[in-house]
PyMOL Python script that loads the backbone (N, CA, C, O; Angstrom):
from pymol import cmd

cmd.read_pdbstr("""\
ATOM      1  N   UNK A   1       0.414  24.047   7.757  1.00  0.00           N
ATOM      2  CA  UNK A   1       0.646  23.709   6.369  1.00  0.00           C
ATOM      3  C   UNK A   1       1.597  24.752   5.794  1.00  0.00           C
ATOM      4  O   UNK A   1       1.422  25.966   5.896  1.00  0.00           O
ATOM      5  N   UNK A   2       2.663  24.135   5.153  1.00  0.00           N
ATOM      6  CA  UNK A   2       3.200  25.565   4.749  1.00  0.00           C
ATOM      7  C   UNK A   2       3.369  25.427   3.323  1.00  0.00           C
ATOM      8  O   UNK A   2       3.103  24.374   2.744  1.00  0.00           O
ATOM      9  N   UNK A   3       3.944  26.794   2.550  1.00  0.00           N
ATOM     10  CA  UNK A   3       3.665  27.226   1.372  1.00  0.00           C
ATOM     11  C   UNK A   3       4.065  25.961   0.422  1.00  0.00           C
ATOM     12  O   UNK A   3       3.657  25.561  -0.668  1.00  0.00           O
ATOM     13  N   UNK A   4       4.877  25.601   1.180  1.00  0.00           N
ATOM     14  CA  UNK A   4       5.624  24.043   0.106  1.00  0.00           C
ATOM     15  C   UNK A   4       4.824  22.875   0.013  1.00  0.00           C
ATOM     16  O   UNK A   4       5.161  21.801  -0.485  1.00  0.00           O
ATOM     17  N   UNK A   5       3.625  23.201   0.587  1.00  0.00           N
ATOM     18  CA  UNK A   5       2.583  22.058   0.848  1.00  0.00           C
ATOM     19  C   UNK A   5       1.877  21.819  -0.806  1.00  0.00           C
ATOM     20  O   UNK A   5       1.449  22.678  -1.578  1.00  0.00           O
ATOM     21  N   UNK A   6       1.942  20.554  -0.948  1.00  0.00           N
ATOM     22  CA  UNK A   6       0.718  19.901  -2.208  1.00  0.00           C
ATOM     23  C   UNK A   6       0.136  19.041  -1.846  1.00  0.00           C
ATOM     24  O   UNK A   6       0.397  17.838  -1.826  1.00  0.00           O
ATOM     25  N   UNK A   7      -0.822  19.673  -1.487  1.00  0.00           N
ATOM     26  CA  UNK A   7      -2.433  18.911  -0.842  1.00  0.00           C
ATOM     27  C   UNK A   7      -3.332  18.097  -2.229  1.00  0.00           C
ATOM     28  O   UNK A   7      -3.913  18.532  -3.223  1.00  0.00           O
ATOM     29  N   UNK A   8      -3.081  16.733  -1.679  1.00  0.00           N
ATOM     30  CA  UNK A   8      -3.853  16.282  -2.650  1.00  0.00           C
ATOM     31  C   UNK A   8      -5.448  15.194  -1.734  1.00  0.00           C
ATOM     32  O   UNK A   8      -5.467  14.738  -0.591  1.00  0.00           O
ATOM     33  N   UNK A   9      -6.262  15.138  -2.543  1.00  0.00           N
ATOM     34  CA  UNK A   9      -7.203  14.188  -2.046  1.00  0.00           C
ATOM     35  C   UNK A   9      -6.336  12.798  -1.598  1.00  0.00           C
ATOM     36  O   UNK A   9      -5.456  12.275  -2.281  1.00  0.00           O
ATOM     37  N   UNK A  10      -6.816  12.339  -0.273  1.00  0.00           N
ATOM     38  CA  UNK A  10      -6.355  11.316   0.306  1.00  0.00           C
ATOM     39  C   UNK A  10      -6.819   9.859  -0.691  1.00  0.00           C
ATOM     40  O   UNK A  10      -7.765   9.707  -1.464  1.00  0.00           O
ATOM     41  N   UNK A  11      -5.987   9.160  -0.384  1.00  0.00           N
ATOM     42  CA  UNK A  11      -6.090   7.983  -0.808  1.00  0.00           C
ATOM     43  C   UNK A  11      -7.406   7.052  -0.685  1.00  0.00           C
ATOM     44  O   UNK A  11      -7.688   6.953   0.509  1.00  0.00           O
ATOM     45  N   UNK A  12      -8.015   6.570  -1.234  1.00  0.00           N
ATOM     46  CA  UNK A  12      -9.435   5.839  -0.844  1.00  0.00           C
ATOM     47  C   UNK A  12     -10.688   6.918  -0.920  1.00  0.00           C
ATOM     48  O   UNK A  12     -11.882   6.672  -0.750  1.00  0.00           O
ATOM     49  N   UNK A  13     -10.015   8.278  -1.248  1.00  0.00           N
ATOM     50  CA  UNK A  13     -11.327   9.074  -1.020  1.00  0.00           C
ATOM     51  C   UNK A  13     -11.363   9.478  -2.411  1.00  0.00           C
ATOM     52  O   UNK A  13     -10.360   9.363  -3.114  1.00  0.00           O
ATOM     53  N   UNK A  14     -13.156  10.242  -3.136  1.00  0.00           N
ATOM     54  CA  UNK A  14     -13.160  10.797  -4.411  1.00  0.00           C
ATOM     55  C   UNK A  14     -13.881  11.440  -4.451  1.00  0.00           C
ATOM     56  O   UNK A  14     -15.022  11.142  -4.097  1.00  0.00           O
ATOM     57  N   UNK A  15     -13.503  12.798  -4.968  1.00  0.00           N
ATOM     58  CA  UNK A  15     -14.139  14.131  -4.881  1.00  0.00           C
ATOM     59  C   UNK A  15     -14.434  14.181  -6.199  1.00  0.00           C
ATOM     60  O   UNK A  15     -13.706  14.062  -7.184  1.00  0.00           O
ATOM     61  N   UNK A  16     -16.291  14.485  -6.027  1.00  0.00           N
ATOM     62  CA  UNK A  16     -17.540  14.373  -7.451  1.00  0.00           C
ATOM     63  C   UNK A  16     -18.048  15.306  -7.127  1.00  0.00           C
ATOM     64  O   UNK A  16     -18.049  15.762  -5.983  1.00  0.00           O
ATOM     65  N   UNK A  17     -18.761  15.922  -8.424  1.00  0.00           N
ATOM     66  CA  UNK A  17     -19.853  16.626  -8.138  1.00  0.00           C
ATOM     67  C   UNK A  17     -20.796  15.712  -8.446  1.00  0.00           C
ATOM     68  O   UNK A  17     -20.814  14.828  -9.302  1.00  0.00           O
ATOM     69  N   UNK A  18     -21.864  16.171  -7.331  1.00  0.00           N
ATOM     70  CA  UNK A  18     -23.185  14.929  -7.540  1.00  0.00           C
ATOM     71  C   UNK A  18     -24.268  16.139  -8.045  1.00  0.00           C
ATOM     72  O   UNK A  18     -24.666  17.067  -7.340  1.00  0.00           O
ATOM     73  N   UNK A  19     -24.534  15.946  -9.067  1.00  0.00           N
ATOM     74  CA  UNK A  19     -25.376  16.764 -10.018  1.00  0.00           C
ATOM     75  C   UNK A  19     -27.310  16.572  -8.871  1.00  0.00           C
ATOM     76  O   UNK A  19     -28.075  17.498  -8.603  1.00  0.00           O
ATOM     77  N   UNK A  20     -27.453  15.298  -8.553  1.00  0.00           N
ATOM     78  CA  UNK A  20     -28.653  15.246  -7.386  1.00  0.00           C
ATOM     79  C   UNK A  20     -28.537  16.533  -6.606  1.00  0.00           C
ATOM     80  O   UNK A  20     -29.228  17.551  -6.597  1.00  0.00           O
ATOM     81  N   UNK A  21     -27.257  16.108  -5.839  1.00  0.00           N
ATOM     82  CA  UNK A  21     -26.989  17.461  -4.720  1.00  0.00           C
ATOM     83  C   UNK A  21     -26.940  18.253  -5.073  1.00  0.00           C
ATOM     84  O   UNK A  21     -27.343  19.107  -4.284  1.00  0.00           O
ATOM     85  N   UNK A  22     -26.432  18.867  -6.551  1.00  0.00           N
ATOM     86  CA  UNK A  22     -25.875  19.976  -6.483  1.00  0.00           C
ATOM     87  C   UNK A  22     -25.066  20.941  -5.971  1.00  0.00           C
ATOM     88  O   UNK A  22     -25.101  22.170  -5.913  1.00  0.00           O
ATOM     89  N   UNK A  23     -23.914  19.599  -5.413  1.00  0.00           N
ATOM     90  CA  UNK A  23     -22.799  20.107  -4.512  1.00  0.00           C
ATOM     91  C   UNK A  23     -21.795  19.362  -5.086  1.00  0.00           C
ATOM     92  O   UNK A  23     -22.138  18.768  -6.108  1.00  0.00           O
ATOM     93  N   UNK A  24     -20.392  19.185  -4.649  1.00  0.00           N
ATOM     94  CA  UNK A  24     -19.232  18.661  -4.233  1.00  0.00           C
ATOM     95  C   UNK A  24     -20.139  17.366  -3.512  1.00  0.00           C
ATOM     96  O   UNK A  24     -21.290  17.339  -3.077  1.00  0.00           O
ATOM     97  N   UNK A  25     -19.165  16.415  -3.591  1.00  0.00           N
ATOM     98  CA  UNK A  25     -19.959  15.292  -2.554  1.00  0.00           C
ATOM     99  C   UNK A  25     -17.805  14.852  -2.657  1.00  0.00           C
ATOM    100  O   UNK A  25     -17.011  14.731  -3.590  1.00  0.00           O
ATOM    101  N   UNK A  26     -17.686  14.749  -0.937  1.00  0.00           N
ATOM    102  CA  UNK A  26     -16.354  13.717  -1.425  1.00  0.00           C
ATOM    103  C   UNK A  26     -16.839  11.892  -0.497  1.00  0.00           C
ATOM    104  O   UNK A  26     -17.391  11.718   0.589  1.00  0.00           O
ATOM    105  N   UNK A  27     -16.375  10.951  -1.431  1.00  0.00           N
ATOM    106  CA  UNK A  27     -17.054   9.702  -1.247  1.00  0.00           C
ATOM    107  C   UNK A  27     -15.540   8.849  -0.558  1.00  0.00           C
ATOM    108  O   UNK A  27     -14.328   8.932  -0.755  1.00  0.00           O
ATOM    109  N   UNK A  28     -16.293   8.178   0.170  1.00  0.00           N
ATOM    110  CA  UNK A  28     -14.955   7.222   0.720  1.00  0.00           C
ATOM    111  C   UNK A  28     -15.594   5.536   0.840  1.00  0.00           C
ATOM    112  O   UNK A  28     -16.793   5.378   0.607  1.00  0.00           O
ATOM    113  N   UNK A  29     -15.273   5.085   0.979  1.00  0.00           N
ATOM    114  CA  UNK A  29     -15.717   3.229   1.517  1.00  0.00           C
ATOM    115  C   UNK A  29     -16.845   3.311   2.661  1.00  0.00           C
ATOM    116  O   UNK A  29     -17.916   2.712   2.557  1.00  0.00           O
ATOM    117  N   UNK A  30     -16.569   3.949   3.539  1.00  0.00           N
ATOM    118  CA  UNK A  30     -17.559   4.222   4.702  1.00  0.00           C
ATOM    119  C   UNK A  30     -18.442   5.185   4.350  1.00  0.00           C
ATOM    120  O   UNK A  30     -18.798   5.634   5.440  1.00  0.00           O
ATOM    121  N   UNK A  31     -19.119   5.887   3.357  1.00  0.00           N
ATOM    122  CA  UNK A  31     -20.081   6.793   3.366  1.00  0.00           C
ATOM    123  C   UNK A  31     -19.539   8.477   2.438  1.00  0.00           C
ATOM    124  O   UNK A  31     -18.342   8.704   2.259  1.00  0.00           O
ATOM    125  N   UNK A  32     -20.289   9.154   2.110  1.00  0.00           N
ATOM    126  CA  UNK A  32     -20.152  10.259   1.720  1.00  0.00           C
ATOM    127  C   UNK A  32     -19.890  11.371   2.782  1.00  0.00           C
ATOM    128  O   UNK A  32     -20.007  11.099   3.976  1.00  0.00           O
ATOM    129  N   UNK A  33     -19.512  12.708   2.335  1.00  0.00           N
ATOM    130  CA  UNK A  33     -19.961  14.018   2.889  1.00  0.00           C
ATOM    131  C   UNK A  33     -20.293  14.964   1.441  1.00  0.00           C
ATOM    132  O   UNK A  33     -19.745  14.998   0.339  1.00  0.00           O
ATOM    133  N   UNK A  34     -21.381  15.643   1.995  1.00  0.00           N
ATOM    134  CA  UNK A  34     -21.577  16.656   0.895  1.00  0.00           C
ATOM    135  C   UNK A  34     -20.757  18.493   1.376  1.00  0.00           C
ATOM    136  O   UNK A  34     -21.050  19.163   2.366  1.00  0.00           O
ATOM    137  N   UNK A  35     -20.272  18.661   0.856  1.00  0.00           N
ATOM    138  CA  UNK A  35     -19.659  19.850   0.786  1.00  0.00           C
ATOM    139  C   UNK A  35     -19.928  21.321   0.420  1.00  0.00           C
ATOM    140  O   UNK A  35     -20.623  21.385  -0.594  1.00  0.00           O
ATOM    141  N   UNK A  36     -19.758  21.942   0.681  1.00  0.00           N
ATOM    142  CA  UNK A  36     -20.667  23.180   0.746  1.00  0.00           C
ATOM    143  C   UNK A  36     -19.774  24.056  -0.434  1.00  0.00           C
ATOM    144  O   UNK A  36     -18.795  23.386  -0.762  1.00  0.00           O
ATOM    145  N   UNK A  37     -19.832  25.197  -1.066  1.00  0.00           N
ATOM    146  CA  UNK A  37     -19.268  25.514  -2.364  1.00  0.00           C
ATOM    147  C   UNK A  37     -17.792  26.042  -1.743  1.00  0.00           C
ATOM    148  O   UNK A  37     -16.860  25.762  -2.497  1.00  0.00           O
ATOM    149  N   UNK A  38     -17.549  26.481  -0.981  1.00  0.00           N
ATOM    150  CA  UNK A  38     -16.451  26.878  -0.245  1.00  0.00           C
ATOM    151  C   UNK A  38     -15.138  25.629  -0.678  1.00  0.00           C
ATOM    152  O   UNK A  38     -14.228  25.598  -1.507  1.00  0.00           O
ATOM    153  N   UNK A  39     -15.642  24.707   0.378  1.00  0.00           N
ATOM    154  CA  UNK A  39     -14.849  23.388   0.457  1.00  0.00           C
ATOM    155  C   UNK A  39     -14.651  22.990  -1.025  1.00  0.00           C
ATOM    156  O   UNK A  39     -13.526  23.111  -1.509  1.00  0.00           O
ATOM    157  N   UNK A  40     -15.633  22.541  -1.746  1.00  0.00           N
ATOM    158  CA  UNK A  40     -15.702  22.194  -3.001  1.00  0.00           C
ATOM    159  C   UNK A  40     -14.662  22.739  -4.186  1.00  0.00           C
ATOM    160  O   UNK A  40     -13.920  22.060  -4.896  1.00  0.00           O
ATOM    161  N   UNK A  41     -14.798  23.793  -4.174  1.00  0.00           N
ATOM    162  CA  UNK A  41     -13.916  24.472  -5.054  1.00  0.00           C
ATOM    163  C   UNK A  41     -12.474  24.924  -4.123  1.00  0.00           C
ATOM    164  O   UNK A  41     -11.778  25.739  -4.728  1.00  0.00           O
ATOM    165  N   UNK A  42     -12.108  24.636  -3.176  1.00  0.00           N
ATOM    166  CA  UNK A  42     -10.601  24.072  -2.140  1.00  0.00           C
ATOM    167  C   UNK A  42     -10.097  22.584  -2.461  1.00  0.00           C
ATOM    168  O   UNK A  42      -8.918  22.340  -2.717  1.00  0.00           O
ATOM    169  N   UNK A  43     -10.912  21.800  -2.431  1.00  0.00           N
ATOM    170  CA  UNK A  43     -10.740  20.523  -2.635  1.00  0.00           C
ATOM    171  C   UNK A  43      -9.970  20.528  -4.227  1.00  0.00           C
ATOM    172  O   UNK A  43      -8.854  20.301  -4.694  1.00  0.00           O
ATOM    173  N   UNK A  44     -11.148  20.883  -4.643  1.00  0.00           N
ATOM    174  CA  UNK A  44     -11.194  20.702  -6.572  1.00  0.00           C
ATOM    175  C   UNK A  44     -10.115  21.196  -6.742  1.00  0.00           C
ATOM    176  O   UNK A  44      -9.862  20.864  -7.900  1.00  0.00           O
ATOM    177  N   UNK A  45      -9.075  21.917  -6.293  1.00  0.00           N
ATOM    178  CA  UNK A  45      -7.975  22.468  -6.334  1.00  0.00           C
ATOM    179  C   UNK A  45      -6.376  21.904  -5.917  1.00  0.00           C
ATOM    180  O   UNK A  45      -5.222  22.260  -6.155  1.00  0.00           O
ATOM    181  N   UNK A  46      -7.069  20.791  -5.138  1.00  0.00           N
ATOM    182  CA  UNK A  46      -5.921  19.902  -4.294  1.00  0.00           C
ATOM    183  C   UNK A  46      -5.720  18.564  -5.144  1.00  0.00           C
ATOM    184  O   UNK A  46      -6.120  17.432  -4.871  1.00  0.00           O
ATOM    185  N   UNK A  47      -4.970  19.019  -6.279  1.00  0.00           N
ATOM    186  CA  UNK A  47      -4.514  18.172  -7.653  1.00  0.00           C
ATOM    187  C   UNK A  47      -2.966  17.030  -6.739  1.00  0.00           C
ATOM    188  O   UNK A  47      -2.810  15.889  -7.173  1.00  0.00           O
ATOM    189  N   UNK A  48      -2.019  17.540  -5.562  1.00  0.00           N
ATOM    190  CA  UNK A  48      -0.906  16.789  -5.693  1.00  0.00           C
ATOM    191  C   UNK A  48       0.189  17.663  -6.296  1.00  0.00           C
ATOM    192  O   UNK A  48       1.344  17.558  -5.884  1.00  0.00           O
ATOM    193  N   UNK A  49      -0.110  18.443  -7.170  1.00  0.00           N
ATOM    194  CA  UNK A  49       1.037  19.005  -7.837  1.00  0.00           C
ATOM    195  C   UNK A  49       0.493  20.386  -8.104  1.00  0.00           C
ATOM    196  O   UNK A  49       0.611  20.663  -9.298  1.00  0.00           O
ATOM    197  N   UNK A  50      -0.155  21.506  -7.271  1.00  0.00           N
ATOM    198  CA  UNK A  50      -0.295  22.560  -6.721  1.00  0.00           C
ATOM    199  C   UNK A  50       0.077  22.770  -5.539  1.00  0.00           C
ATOM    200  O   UNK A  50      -0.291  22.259  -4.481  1.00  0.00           O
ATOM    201  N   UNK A  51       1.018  23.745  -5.822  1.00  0.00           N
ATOM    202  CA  UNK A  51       0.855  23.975  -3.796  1.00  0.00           C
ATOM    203  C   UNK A  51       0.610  24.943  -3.449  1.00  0.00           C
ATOM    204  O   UNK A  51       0.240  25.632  -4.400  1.00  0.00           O
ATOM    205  N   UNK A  52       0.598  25.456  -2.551  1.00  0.00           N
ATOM    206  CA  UNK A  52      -0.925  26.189  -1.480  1.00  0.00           C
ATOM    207  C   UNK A  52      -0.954  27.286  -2.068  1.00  0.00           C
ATOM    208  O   UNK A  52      -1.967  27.353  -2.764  1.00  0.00           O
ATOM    209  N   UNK A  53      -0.216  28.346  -2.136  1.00  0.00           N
ATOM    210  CA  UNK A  53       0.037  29.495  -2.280  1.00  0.00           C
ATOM    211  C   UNK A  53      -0.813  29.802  -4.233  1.00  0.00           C
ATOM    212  O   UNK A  53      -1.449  30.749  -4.696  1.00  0.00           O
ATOM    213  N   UNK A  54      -0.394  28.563  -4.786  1.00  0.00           N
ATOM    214  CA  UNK A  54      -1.148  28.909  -6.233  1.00  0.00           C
ATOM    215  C   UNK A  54      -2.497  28.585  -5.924  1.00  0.00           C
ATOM    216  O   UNK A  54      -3.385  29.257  -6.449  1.00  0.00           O
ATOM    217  N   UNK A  55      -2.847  27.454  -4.982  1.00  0.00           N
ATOM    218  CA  UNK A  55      -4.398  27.583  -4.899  1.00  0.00           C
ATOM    219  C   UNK A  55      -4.876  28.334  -4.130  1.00  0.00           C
ATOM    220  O   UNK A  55      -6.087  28.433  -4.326  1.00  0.00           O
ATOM    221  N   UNK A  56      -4.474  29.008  -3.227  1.00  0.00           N
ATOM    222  CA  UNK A  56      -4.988  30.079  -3.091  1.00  0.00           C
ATOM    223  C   UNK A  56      -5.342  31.583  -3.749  1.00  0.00           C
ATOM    224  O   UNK A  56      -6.176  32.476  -3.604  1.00  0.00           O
ATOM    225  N   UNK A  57      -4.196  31.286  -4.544  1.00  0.00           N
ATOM    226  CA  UNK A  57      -4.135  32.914  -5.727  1.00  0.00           C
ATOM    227  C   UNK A  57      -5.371  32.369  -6.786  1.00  0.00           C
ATOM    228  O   UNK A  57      -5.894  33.190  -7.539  1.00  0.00           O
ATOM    229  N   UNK A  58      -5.715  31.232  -6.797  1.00  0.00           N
ATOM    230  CA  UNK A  58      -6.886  30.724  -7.827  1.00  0.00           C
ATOM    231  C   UNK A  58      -7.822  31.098  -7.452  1.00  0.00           C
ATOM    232  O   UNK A  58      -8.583  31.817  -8.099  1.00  0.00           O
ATOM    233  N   UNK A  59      -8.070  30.561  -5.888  1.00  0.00           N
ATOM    234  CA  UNK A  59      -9.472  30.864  -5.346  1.00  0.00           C
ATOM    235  C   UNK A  59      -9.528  32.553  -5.083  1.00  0.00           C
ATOM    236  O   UNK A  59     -10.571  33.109  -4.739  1.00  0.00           O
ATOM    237  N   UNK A  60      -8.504  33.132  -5.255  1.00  0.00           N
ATOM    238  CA  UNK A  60      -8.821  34.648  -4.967  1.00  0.00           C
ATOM    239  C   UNK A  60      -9.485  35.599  -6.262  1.00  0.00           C
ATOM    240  O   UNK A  60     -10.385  36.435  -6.344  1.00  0.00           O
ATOM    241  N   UNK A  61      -8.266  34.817  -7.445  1.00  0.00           N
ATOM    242  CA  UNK A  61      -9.108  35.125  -8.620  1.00  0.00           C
ATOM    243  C   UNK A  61     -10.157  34.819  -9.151  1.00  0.00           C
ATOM    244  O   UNK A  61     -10.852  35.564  -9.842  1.00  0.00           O
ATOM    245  N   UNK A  62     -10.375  33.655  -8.869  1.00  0.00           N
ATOM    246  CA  UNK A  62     -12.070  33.159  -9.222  1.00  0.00           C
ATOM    247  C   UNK A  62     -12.800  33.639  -8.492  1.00  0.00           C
ATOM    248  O   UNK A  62     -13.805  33.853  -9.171  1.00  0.00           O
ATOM    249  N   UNK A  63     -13.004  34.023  -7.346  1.00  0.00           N
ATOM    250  CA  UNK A  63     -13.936  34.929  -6.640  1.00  0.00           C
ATOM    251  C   UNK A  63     -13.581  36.450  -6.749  1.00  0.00           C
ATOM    252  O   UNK A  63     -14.587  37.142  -6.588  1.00  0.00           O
ATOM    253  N   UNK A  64     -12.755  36.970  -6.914  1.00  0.00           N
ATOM    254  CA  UNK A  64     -12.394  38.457  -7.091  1.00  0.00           C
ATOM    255  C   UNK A  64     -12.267  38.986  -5.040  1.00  0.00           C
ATOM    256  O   UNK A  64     -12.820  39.789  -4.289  1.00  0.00           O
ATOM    257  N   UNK A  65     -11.401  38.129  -4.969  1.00  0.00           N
ATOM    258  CA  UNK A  65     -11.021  38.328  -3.460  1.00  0.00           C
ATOM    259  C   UNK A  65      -9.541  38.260  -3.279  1.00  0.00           C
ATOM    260  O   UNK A  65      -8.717  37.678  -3.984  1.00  0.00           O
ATOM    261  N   UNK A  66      -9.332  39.092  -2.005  1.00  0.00           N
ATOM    262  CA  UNK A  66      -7.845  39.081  -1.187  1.00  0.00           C
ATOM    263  C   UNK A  66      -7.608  38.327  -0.063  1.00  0.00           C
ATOM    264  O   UNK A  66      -8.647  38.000   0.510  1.00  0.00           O
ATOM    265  N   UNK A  67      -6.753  38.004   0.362  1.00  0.00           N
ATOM    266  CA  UNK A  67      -6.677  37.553   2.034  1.00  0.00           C
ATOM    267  C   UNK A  67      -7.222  36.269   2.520  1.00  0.00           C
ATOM    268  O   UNK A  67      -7.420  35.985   3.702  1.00  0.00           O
ATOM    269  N   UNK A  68      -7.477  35.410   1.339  1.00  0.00           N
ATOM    270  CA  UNK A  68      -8.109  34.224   1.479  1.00  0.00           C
ATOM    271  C   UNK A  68      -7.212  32.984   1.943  1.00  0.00           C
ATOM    272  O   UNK A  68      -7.641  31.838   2.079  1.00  0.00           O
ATOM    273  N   UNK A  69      -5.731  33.454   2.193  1.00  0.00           N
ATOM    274  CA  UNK A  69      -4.918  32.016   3.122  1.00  0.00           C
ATOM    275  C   UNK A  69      -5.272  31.462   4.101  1.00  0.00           C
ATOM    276  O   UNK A  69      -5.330  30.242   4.253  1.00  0.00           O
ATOM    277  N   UNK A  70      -5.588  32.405   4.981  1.00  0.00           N
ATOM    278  CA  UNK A  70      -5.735  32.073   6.546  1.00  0.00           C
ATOM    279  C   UNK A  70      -6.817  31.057   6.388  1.00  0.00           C
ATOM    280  O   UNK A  70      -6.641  29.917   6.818  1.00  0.00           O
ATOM    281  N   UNK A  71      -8.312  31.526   5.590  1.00  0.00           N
ATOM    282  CA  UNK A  71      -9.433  30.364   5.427  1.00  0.00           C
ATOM    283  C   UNK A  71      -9.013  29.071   4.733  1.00  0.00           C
ATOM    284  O   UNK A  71      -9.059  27.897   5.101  1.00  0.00           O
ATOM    285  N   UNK A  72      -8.557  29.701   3.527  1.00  0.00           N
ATOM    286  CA  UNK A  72      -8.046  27.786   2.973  1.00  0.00           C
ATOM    287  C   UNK A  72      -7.234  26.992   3.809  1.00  0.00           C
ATOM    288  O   UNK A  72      -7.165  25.763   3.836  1.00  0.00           O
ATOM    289  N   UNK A  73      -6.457  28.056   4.681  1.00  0.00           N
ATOM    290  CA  UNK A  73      -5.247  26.670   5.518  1.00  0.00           C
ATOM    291  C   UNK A  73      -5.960  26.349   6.957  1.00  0.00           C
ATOM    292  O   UNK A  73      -5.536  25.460   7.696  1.00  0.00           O
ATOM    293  N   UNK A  74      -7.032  27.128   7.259  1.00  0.00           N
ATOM    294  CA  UNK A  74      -7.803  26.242   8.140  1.00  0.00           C
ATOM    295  C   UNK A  74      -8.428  25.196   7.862  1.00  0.00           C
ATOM    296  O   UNK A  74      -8.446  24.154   8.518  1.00  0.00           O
ATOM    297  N   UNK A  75      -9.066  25.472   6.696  1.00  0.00           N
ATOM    298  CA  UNK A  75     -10.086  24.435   6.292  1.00  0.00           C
ATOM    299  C   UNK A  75      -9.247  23.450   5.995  1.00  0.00           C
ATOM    300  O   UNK A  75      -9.665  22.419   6.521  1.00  0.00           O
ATOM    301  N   UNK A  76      -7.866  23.198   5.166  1.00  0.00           N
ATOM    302  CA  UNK A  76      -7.198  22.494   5.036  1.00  0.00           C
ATOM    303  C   UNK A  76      -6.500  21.557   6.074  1.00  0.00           C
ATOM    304  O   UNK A  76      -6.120  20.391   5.974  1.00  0.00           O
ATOM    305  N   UNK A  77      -6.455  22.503   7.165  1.00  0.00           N
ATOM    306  CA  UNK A  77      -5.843  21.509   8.462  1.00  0.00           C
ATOM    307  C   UNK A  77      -7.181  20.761   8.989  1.00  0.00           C
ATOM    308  O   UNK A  77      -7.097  19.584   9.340  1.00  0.00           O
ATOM    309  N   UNK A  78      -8.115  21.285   9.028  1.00  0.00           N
ATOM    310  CA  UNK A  78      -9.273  20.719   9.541  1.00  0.00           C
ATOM    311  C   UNK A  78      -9.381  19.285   8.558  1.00  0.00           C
ATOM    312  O   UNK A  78      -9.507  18.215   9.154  1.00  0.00           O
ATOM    313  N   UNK A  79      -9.334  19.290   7.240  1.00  0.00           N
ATOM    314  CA  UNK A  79      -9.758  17.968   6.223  1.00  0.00           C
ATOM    315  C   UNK A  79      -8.374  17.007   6.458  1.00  0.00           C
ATOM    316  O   UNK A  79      -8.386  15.779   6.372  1.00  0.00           O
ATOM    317  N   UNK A  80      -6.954  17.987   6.832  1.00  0.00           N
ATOM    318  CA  UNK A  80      -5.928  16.800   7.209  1.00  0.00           C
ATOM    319  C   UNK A  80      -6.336  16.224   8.142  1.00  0.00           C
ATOM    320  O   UNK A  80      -6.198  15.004   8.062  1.00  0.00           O
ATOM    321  N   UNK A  81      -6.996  16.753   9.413  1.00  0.00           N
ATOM    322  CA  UNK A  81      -7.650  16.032  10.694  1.00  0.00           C
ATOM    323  C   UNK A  81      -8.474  15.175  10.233  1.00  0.00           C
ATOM    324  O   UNK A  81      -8.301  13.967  10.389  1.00  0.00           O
ATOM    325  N   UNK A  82      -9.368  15.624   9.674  1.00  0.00           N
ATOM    326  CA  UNK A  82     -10.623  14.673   9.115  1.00  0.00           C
ATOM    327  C   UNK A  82     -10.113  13.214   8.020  1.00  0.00           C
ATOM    328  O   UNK A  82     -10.816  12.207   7.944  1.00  0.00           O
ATOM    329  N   UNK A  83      -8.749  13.380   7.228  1.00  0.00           N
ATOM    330  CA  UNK A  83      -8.412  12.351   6.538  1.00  0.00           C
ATOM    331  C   UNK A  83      -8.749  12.243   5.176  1.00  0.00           C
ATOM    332  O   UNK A  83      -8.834  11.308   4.381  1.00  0.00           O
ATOM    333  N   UNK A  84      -8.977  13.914   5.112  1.00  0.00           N
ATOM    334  CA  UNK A  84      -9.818  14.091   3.525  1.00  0.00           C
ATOM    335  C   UNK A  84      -8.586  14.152   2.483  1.00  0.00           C
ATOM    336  O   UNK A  84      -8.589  13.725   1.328  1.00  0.00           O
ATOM    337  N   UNK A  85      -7.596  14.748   3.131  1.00  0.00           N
ATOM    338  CA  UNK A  85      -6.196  15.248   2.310  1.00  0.00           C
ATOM    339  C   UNK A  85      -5.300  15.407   3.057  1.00  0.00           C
ATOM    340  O   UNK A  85      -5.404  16.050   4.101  1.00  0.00           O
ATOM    341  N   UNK A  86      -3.790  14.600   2.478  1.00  0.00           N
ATOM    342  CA  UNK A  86      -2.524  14.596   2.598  1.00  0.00           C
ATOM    343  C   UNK A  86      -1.543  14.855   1.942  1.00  0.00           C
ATOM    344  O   UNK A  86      -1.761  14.301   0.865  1.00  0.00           O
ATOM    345  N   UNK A  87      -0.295  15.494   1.874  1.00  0.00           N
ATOM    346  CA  UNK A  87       1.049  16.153   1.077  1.00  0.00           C
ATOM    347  C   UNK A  87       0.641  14.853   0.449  1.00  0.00           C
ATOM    348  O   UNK A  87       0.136  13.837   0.928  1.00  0.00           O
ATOM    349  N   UNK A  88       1.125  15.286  -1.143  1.00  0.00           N
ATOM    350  CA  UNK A  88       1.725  14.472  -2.115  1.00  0.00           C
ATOM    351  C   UNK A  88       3.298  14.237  -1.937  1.00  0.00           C
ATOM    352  O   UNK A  88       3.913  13.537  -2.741  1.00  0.00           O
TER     353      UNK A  88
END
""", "prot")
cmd.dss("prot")
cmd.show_as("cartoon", "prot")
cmd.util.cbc("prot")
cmd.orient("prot")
């Protein structure tokens, strides 16, 4: 993924918080996944018209952390595998 990337939620899919769970839940036609706070607040971030490098400086400031690329662009290639999210 590179810095020019704007990861947005894939098409057919919709990322909720399910207040039951008390998680992220992202929902598709075939079934849910519930998401763990990590993913959740990565996702919640993948608007289409952010790209990587600002959501990552988000998630660093909202947690009061450094060095957090390498994890978001794994997790991110992993959900492009999975079909969760694609470039806008």
């Amino acid at each position: 993924m590179s810095a020019a990337s704007l990861p947005r939620i894939a098409p057919g899919m919709r990322l909720q918080w399910e207040p039951a769970q008390q998680a992220h839940v992202l929902l598709y036609p075939e079934g849910m996944v519930k998401l763990n706070r990590s993913a959740g607040e990565i996702l919640s971030r993948c608007d289409g018209a952010t790209p990587l490098p600002a959501i990552v400086a988000s998630l660093e400031q909202a947690f009061a952390a450094q060095g957090l690329a390498p994890q978001v662009e794994d997790f991110l290639a992993i959900a492009r595998r999975q079909g969760w999210v694609v470039d806008a």
